[in-house]
Structure formats: structure tokens, C-alpha cells
Short mmCIF file of the C-alpha atoms (twelve columns), coordinates in Angstrom:
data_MODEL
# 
_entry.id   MODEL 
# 
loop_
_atom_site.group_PDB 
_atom_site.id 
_atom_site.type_symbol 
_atom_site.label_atom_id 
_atom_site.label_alt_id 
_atom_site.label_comp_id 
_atom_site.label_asym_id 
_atom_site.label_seq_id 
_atom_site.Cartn_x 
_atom_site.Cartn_y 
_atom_site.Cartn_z 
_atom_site.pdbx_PDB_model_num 
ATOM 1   C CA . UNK A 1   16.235  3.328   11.978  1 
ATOM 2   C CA . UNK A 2   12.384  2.948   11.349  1 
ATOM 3   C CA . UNK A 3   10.780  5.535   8.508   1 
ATOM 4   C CA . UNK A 4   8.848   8.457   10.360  1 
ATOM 5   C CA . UNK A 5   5.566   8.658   8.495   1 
ATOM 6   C CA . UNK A 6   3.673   11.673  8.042   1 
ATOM 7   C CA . UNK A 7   0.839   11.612  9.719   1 
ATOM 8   C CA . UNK A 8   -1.762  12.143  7.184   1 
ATOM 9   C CA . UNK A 9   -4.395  10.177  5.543   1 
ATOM 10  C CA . UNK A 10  -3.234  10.087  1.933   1 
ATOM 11  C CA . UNK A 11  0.062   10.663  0.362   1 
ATOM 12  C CA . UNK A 12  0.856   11.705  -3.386  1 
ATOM 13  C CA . UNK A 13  3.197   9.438   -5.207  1 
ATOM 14  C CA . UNK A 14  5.972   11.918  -4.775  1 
ATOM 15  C CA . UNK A 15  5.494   11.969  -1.302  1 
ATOM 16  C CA . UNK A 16  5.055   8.210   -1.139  1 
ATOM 17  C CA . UNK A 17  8.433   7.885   -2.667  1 
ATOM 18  C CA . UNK A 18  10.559  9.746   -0.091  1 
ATOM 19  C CA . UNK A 19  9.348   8.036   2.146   1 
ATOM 20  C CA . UNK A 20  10.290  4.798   0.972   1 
ATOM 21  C CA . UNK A 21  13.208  6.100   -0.428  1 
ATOM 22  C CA . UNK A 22  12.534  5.252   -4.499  1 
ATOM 23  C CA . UNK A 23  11.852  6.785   -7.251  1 
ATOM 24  C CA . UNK A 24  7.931   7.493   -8.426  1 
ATOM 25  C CA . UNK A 25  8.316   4.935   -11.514 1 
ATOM 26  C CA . UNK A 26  9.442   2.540   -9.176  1 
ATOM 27  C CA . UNK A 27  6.277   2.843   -6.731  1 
ATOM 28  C CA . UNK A 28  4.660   2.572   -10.095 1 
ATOM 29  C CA . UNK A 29  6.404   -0.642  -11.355 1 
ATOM 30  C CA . UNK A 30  5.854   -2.220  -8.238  1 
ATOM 31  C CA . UNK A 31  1.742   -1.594  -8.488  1 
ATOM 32  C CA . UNK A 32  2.170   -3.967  -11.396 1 
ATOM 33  C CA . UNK A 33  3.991   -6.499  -10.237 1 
ATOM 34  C CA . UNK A 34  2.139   -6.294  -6.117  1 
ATOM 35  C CA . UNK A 35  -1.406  -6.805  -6.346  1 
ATOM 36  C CA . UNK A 36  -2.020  -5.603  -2.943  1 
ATOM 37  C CA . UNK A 37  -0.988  -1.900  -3.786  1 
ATOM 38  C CA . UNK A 38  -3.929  -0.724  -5.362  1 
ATOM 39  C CA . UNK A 39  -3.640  3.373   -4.477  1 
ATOM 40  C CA . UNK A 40  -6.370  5.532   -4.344  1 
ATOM 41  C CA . UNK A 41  -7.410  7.681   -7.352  1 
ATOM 42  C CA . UNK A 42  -8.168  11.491  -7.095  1 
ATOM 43  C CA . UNK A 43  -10.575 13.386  -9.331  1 
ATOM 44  C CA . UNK A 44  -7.457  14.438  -11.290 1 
ATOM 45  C CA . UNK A 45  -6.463  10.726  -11.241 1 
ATOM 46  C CA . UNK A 46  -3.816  11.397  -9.265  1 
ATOM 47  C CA . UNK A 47  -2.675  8.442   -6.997  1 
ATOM 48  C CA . UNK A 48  -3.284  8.677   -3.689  1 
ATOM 49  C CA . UNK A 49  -1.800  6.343   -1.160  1 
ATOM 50  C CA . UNK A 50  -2.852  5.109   2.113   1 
ATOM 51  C CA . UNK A 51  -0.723  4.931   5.381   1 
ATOM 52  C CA . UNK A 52  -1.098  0.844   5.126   1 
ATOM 53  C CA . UNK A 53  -0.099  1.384   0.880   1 
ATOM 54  C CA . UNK A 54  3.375   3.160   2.653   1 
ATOM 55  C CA . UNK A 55  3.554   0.581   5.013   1 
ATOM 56  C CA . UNK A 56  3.604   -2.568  2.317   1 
ATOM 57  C CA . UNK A 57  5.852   -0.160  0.305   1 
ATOM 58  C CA . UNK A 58  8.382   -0.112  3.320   1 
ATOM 59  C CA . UNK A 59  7.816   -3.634  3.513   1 
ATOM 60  C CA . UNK A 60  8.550   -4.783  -0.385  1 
ATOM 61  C CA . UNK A 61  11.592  -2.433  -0.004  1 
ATOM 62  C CA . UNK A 62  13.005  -4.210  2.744   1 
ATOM 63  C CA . UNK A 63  12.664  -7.534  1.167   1 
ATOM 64  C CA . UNK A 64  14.124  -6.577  -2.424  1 
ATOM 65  C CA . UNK A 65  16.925  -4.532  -1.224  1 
ATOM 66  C CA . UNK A 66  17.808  -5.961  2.151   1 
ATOM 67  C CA . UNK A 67  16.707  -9.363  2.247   1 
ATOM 68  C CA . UNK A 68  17.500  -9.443  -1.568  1 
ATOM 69  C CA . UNK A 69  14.053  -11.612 -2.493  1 
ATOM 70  C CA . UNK A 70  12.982  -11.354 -5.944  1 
ATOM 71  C CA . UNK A 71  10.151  -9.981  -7.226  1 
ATOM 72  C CA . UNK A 72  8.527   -13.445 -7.341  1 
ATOM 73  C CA . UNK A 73  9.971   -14.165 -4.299  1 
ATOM 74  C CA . UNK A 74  8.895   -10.840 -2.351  1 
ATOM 75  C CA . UNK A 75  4.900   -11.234 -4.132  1 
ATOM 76  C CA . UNK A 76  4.945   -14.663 -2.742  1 
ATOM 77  C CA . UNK A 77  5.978   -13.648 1.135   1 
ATOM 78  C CA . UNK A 78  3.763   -10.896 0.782   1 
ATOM 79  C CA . UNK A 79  0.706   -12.769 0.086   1 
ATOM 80  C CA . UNK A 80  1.411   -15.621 2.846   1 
ATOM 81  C CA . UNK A 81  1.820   -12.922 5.066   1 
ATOM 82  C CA . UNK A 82  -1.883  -11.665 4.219   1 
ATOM 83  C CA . UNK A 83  -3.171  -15.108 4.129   1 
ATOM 84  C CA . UNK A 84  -2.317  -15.521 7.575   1 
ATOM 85  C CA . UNK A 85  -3.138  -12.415 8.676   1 
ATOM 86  C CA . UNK A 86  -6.610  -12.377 7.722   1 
ATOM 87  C CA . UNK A 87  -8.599  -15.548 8.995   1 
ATOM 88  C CA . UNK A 88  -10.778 -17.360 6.579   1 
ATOM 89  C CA . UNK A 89  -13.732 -16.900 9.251   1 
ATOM 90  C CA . UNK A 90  -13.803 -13.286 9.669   1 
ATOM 91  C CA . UNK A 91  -16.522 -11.565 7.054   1 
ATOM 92  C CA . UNK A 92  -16.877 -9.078  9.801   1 
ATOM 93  C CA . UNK A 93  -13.564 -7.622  9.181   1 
ATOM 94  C CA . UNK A 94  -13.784 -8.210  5.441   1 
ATOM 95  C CA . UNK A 95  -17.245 -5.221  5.541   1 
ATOM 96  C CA . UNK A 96  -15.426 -3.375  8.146   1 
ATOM 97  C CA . UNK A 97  -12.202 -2.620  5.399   1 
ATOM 98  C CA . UNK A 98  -15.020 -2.086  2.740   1 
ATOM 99  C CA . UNK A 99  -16.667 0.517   4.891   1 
ATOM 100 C CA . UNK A 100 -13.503 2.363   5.297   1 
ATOM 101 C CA . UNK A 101 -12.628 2.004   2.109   1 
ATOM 102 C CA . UNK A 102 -16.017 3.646   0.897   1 
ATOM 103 C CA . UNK A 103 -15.892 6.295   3.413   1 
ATOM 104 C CA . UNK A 104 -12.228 7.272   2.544   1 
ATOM 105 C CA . UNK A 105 -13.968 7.863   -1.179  1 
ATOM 106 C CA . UNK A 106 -16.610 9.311   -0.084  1 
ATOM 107 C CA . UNK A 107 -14.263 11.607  1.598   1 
ATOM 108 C CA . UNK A 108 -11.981 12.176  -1.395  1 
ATOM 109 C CA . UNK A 109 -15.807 12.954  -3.643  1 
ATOM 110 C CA . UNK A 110 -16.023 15.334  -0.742  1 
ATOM 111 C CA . UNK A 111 -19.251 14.324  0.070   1 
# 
């Protein structure tokens, strides 16, 4: 049955752990070893993380526990899935997710 996510802009790590269905230290292990979670920081440098941060959650969870990959294993699908998702000749898209990016801070700043 797929996860019903909230549907919000940013999630605190509690939050972002029922979801997935793990404990915080576990979202916070896998930060470490998953280069691609980077969650946002609030003025009380609280993590904050995006829908997409939930959705590569849901996705290392299904490869640890149900496919079983390693850690090793699950980093490596994970960034040959974003290899080929992004193409090498698309700057456009690259500014575009910078732009959001600064405009989600600049909302969190509440400017």
C-alpha cells in the first residue's frame, strides 16, 4: 500500500519518520551515509525535510528492508538512478532546482 504524504511543504524529522516508518536516528544515520538527503535547516536548526527528501527516504527504505541492498549497495542504485534522471545537457533545470531551493529559504528567513 503506497505511504499517504502530508501535504505540506516541509516536514520535521519526527514527522519525517512516521512516515517512513523509522526511527529519527535512523533518518539521521542515513543523511550520513546518502548524500542526496541534505534536509533543510530552520532558524532553530531544526531539520526540515522536503516532500522529494520523504520521497528518497521511502525509496532507501524500500531497498534496505525489502529489496535487502546494502548500504553500499542502496547509495550506489540511488545515484545511477539520479544520473539518469538528470541529463548531462540540461543547465536549465540545474538553475530552475537552485531557484526553488533559494526561494524555499527565503521562505523559511520569512522574507
Amino acid at each position: 500500500m503506497p505511504v499517504q504524504i502530508p501535504d505540506k511543504l516541509y516536514f520535521k524529522i519526527g514527522e519525517a519518520a512516521e512516515i517512513v516508518g523509522v526511527e529519527t536516528h535512523v533518518l539521521r544515520y542515513w543523511e550520513s551515509e546518502f548524500p542526496q538527503i541534505q534536509p533543510t535547516r530552520a532558524g532553530s536548526k531544526q531539520r526540515l525535510y522536503r516532500r522529494q527528501d520523504i520521497d528518497l527516504l521511502l525509496e532507501i527504505k524500500r531497498l534496505l528492508y525489502d529489496e535487502k541492498f546494502t548500504i553500499s549497495g542502496a547509495r550506489k542504485r540511488i545515484a545511477a538512478r539520479a544520473r539518469q534522471a538528470r541529463p548531462a545537457d540540461a543547465p536549465t533545470s540545474l538553475l530552475s532546482s537552485i531557484r526553488r531551493s533559494l526561494l524555499e529559504i527565503k521562505t523559511l528567513l520569512g522574507s
